[in-house]
N, CA, C and O atoms as a GROMACS GRO file, in nm:
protein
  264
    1UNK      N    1  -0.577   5.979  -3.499
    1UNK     CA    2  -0.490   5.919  -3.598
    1UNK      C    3  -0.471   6.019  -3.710
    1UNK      O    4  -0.556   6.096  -3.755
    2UNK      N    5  -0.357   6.006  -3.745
    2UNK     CA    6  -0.314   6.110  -3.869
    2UNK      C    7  -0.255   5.995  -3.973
    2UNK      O    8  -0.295   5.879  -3.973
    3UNK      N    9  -0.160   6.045  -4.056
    3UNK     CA   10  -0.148   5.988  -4.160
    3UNK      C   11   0.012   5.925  -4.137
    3UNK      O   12   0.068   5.861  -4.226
    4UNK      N   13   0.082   5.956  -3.989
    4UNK     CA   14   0.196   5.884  -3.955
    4UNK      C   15   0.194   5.834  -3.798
    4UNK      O   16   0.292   5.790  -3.738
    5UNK      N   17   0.059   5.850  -3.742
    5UNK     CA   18   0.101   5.805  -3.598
    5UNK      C   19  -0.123   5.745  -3.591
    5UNK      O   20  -0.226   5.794  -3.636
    6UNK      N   21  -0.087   5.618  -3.506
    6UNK     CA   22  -0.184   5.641  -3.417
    6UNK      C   23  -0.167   5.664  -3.251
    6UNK      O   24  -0.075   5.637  -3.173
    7UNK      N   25  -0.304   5.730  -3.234
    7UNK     CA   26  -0.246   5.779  -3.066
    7UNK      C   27  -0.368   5.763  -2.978
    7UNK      O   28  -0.458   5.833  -3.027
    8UNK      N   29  -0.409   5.703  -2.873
    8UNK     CA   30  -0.499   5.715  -2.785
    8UNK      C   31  -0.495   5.747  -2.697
    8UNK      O   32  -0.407   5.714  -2.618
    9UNK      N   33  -0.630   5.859  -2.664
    9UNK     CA   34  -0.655   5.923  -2.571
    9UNK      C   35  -0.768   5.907  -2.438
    9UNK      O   36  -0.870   5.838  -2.436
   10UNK      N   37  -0.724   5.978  -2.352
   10UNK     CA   38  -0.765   5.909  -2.194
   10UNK      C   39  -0.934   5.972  -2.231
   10UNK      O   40  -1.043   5.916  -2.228
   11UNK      N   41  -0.896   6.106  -2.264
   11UNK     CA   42  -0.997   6.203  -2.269
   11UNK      C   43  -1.038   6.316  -2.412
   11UNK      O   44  -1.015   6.288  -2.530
   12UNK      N   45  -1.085   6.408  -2.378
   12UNK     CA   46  -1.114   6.500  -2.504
   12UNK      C   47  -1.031   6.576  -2.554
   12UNK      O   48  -1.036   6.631  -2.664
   13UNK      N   49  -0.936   6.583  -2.462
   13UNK     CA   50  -0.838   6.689  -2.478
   13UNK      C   51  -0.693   6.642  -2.507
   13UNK      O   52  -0.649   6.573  -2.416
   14UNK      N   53  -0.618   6.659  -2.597
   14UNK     CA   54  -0.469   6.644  -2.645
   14UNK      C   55  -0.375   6.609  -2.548
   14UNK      O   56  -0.293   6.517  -2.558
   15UNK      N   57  -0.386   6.669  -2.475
   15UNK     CA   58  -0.277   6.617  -2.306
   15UNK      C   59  -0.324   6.502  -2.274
   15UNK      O   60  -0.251   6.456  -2.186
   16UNK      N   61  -0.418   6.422  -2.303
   16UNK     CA   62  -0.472   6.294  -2.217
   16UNK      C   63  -0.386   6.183  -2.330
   16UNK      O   64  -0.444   6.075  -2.329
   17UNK      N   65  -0.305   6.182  -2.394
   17UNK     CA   66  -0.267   6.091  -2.510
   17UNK      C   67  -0.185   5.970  -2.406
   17UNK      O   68  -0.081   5.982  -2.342
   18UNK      N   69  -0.260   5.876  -2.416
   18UNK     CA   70  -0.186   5.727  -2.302
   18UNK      C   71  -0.089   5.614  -2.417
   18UNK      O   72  -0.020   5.536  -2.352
   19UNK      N   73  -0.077   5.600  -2.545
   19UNK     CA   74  -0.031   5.555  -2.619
   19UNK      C   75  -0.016   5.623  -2.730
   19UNK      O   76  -0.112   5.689  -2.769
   20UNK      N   77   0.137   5.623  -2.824
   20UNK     CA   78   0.134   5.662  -2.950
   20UNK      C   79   0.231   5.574  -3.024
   20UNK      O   80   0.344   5.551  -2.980
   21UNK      N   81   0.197   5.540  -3.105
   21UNK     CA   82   0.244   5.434  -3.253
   21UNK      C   83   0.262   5.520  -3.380
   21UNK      O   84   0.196   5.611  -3.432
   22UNK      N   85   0.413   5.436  -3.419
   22UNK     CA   86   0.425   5.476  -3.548
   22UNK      C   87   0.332   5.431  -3.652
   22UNK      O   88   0.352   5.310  -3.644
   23UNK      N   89   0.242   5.446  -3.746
   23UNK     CA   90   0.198   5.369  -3.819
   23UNK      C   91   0.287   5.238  -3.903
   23UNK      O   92   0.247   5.123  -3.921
   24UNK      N   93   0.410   5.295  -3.943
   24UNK     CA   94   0.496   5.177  -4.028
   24UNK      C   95   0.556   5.110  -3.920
   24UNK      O   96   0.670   5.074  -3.949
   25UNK      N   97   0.509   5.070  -3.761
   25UNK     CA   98   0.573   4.979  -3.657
   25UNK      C   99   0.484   4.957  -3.618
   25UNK      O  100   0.509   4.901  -3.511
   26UNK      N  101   0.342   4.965  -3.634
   26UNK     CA  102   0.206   4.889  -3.592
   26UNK      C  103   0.229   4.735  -3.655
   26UNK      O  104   0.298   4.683  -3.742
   27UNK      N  105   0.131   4.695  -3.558
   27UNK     CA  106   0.089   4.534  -3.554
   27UNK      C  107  -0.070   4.506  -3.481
   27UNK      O  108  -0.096   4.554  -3.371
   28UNK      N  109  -0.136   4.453  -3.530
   28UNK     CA  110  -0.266   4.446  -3.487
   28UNK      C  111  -0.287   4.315  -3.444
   28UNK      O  112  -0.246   4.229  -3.522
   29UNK      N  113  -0.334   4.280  -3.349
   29UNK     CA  114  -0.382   4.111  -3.354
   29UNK      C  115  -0.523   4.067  -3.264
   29UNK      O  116  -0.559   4.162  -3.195
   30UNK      N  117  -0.580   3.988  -3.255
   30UNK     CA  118  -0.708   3.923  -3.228
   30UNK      C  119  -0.704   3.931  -3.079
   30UNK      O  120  -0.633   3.845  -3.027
   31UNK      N  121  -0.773   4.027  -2.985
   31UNK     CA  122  -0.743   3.970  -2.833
   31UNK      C  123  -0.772   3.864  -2.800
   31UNK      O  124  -0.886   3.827  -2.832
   32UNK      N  125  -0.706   3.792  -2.740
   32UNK     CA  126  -0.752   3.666  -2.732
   32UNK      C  127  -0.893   3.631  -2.633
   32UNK      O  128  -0.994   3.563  -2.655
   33UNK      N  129  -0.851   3.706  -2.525
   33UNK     CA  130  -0.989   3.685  -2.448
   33UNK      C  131  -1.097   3.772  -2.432
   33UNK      O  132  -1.182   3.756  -2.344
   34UNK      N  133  -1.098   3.903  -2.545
   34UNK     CA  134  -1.166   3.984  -2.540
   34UNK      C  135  -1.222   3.979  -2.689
   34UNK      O  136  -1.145   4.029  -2.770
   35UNK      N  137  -1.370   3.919  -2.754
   35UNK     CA  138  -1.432   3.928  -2.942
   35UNK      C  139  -1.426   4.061  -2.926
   35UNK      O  140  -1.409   4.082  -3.046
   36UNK      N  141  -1.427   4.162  -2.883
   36UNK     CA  142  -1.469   4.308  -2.960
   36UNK      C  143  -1.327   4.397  -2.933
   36UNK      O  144  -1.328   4.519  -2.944
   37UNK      N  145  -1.230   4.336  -2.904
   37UNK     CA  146  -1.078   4.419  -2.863
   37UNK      C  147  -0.987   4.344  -2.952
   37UNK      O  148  -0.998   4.228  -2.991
   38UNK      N  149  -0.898   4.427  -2.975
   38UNK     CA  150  -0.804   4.411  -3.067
   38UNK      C  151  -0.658   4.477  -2.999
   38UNK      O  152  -0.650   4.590  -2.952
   39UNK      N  153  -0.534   4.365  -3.008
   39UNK     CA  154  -0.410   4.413  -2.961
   39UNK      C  155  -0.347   4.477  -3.024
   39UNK      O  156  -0.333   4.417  -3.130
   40UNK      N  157  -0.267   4.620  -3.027
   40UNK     CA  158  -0.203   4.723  -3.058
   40UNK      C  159  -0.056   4.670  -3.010
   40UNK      O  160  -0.025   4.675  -2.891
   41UNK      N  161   0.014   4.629  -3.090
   41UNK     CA  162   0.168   4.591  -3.056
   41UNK      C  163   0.262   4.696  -3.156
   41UNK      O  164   0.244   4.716  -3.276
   42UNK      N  165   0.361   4.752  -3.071
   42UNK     CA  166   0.495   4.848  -3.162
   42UNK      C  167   0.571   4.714  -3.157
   42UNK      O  168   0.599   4.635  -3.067
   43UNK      N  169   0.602   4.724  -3.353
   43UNK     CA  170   0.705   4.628  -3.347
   43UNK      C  171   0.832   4.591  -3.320
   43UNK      O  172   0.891   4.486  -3.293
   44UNK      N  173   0.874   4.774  -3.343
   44UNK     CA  174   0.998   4.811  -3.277
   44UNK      C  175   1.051   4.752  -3.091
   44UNK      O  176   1.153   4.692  -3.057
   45UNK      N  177   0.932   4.800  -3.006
   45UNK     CA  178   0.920   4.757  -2.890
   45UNK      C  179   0.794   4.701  -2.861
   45UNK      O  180   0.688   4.763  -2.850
   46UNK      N  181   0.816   4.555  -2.846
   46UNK     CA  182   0.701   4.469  -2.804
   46UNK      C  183   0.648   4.510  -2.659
   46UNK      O  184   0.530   4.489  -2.630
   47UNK      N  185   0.718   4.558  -2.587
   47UNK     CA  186   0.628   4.583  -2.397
   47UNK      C  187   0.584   4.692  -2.456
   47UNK      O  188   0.541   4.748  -2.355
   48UNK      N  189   0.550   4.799  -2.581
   48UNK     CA  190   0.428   4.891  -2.602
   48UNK      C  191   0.324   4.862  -2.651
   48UNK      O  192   0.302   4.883  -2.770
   49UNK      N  193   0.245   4.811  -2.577
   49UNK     CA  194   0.114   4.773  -2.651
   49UNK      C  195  -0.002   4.827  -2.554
   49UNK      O  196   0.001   4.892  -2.449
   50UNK      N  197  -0.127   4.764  -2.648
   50UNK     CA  198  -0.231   4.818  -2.586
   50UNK      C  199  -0.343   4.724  -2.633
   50UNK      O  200  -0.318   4.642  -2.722
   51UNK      N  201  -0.497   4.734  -2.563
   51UNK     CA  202  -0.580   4.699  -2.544
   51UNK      C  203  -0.663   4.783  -2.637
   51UNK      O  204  -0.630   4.899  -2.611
   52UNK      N  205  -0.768   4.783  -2.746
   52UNK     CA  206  -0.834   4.849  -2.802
   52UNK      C  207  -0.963   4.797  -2.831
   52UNK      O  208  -0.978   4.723  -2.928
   53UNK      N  209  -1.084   4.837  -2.737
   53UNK     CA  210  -1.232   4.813  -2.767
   53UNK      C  211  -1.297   4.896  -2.860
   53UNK      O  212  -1.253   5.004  -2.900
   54UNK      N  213  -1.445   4.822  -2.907
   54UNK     CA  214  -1.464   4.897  -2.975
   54UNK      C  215  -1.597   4.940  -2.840
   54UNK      O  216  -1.607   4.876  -2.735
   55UNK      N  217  -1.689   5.066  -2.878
   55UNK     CA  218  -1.719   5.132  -2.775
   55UNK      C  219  -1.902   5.043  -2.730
   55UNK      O  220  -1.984   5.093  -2.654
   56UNK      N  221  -1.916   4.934  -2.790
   56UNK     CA  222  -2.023   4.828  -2.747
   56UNK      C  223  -1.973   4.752  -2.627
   56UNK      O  224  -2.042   4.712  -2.534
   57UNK      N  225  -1.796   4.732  -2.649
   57UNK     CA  226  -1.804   4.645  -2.505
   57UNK      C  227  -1.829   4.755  -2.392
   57UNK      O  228  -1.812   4.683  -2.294
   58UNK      N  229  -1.848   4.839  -2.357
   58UNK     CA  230  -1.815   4.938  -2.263
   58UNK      C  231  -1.764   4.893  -2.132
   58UNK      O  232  -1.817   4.865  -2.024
   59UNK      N  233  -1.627   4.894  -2.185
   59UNK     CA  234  -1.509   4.830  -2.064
   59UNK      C  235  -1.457   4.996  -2.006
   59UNK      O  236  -1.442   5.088  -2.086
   60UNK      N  237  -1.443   5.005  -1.908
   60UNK     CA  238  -1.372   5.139  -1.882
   60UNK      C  239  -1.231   5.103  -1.923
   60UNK      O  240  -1.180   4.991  -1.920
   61UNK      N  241  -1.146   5.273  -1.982
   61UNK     CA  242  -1.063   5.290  -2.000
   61UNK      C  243  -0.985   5.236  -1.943
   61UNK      O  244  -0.902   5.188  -2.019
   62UNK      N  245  -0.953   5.204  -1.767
   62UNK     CA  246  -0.886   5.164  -1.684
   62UNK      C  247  -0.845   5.009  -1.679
   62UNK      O  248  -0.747   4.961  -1.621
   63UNK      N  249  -0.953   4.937  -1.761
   63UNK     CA  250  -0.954   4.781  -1.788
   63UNK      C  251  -0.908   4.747  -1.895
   63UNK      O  252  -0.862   4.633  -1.902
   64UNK      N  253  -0.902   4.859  -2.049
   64UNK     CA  254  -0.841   4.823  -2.141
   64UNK      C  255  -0.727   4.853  -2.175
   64UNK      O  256  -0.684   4.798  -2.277
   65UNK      N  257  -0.649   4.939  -2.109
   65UNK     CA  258  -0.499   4.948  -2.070
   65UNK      C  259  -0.406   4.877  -2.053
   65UNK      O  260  -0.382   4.858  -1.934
   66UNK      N  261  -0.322   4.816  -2.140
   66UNK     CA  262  -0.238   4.755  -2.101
   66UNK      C  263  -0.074   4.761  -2.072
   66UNK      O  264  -0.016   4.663  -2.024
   0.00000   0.00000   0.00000
């Protein structure tokens, strides 16, 4: 995250980036069926979203993808 985008990554390295958000078109909300994940919605485009744990649930990457 910088100071105009957030962005998540698969891996350690810059090429792995699987989502990126404007910060002023973020939306955050409560997962519903997940207490330790939180939904990543672009408000601009609602089908960009994402799944965001924090690293206690240890869900693999592949499950919190949305």
């Amino acid at each position: 995250m910088n100071n105009r985008t957030l962005t998540v990554f698969m891996r350690n390295n810059i090429n792995s980036a699987v989502f990126s958000i404007q910060l002023d078109n973020i939306q955050v909300m409560e997962h519903k069926s997940l207490d330790e994940c939180w939904r990543v919605v672009d408000n601009t485009n609602f089908n960009h979203k994402i799944s965001v744990c924090g690293l206690s649930s240890a869900h693999e990457p592949h499950e919190i993808i949305k």
